[in-house]
N, C-alpha and C positions, 0 to 999 in steps of 0.2 A: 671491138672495144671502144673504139674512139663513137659511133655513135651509141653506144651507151652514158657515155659521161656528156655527150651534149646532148642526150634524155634529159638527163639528172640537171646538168646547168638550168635547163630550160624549164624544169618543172619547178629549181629552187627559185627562179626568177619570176615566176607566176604569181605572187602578192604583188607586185610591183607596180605589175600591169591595173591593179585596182584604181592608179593613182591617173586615171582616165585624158583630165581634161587640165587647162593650164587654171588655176587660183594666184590673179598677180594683182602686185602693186599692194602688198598689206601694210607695209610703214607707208604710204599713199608720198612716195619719192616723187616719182614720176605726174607733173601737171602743172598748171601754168605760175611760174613764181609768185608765190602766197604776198612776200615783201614781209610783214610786221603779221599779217594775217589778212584775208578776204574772204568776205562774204559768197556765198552760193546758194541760191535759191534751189527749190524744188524743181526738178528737171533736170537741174546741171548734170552733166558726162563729164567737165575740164579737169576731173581728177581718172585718170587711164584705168579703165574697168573698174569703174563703181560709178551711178547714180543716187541723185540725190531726194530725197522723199521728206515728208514733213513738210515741215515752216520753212527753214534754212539751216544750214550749219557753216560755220566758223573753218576754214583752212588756213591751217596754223602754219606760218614759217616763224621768223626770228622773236615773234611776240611771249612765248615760252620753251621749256627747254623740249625737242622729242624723246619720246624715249630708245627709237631706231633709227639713225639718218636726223633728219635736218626739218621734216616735218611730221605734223599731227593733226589730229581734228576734233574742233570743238562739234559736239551733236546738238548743241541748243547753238543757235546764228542769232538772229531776231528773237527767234520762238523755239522751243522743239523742233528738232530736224531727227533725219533717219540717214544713215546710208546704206546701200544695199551693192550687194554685187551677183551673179548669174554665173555661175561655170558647170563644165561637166563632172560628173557623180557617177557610179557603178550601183547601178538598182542594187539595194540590200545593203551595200556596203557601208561599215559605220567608220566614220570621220572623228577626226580632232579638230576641236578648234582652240589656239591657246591667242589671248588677246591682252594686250595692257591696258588698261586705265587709270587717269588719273582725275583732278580735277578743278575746273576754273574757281579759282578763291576771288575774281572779284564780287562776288556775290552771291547772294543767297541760292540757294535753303544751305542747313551745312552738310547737308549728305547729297552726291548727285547720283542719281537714281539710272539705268539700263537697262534695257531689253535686247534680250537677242535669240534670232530664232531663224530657224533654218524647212523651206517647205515640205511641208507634211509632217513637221516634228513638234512638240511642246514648248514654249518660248521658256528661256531662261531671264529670272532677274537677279539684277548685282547692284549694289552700291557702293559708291568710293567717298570717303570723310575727305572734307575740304581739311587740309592740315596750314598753320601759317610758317610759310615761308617768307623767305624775300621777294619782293615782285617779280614776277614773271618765271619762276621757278617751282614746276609742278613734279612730285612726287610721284612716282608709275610703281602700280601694281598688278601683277598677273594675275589670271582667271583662265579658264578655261567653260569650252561647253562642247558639249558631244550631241551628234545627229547620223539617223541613220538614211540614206537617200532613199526618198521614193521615187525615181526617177532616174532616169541619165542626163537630168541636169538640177542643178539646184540652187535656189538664191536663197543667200546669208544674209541678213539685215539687224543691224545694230539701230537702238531707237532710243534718243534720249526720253523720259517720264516722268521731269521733272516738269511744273511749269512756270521754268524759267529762259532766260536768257542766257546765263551763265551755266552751262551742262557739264555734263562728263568727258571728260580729254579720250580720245581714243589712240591710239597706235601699235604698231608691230602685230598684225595680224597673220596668224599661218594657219592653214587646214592640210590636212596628213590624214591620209587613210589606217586605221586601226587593223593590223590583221588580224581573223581569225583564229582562236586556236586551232583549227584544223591545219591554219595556215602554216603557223610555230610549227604546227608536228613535223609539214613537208618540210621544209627549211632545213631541219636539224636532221630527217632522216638524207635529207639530200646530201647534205655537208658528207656526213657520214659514210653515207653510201661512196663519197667521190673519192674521202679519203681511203677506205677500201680498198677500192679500185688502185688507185695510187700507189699505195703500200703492197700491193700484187706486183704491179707492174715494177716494183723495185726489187721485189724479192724475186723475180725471175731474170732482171738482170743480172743481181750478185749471179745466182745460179750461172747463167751462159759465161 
């Protein structure tokens, strides 16, 4: 009896295991104190698991509000910038990504423009209205994009497509594996099956 129900444990915990490899540092907490904000060119790593690609971008501490934690990140620095990150993936498996943005009002255009894309999948775009606030106080908006891995590993890359200076705020990034509905089915027959099980093992104690 008992290794049937850690059958069952183990086969309900089996989506779980999709969720492979670590995806860290999405409110970008973690790296060298921004101050008001700091520039990072193409190449930088000083933000812990993500590089920087494009022109530059902007690493935003006390200069506006995050919308996770205490920083954010400008995608346009100088110019256009990108950032990207690399982690592990479960071939086939389709992922979430849910992301905020918002956007730098000292400047133009009034819409700032994003890409974002995941390898082997269709790039997503998004745009966020520059809104007037008070200075230094940016408005976050949720988004999401979904990818499915082709690989057991895979880079995420967010790319501002504006061509400015003043880009798209990014922050609070997470990726979460999507189960299958085959996945659902096991889950709930599992549950079930345990409580089964359960409810036997009680009814034969009333019995004794």
């Amino acid at each position: 009896m008992k290794k049937l129900i850690v059958a069952l444990v183990c086969a309900v915990a089996l989506p779980a295991a999709a969720n492979a490899g670590p995806f860290i540092n999405g409110s970008f907490e973690t790296g060298p104190t921004p101050g008001a904000f700091t520039p990072l060119a193409a190449g930088s790593t000083a933000i812990a698991g993500w590089t920087v690609g494009g022109n530059s971008i902007d690493y935003i501490g006390t200069y506006w509000n995050a919308q996770n934690g205490s920083r954010s990140i400008d995608l346009s620095g100088n110019a256009p910038g990108s950032i990207f990150q690399t982690f592990d993936t479960v071939l086939g498996q389709t992922y979430q990504v849910t992301f905020y943005l918002g956007a730098n009002g000292d400047g133009p255009p009034p819409f700032k423009t994003v890409s974002v894309g995941a390898t082997g999948n269709a790039t997503g775009n998004y745009s966020v209205a520059t809104t007037t606030f008070p200075p230094n106080v940016t408005a976050w908006s949720p988004f999401s994009y979904a990818f499915t891995a082709t690989g057991t590993s895979t880079t995420l890359t967010f790319t501002s497509t504006g061509n400015t200076a003043y880009g798209a705020a990014l922050d609070n990034v997470n990726v979460t594996a999507v189960p299958e509905p085959a996945a659902w089915a096991l889950m709930i027959f599992g549950f079930g099956a345990i409580g089964g099980v359960l409810r036997r093992r009680q009814g034969s104690f009333a019995i004794a």
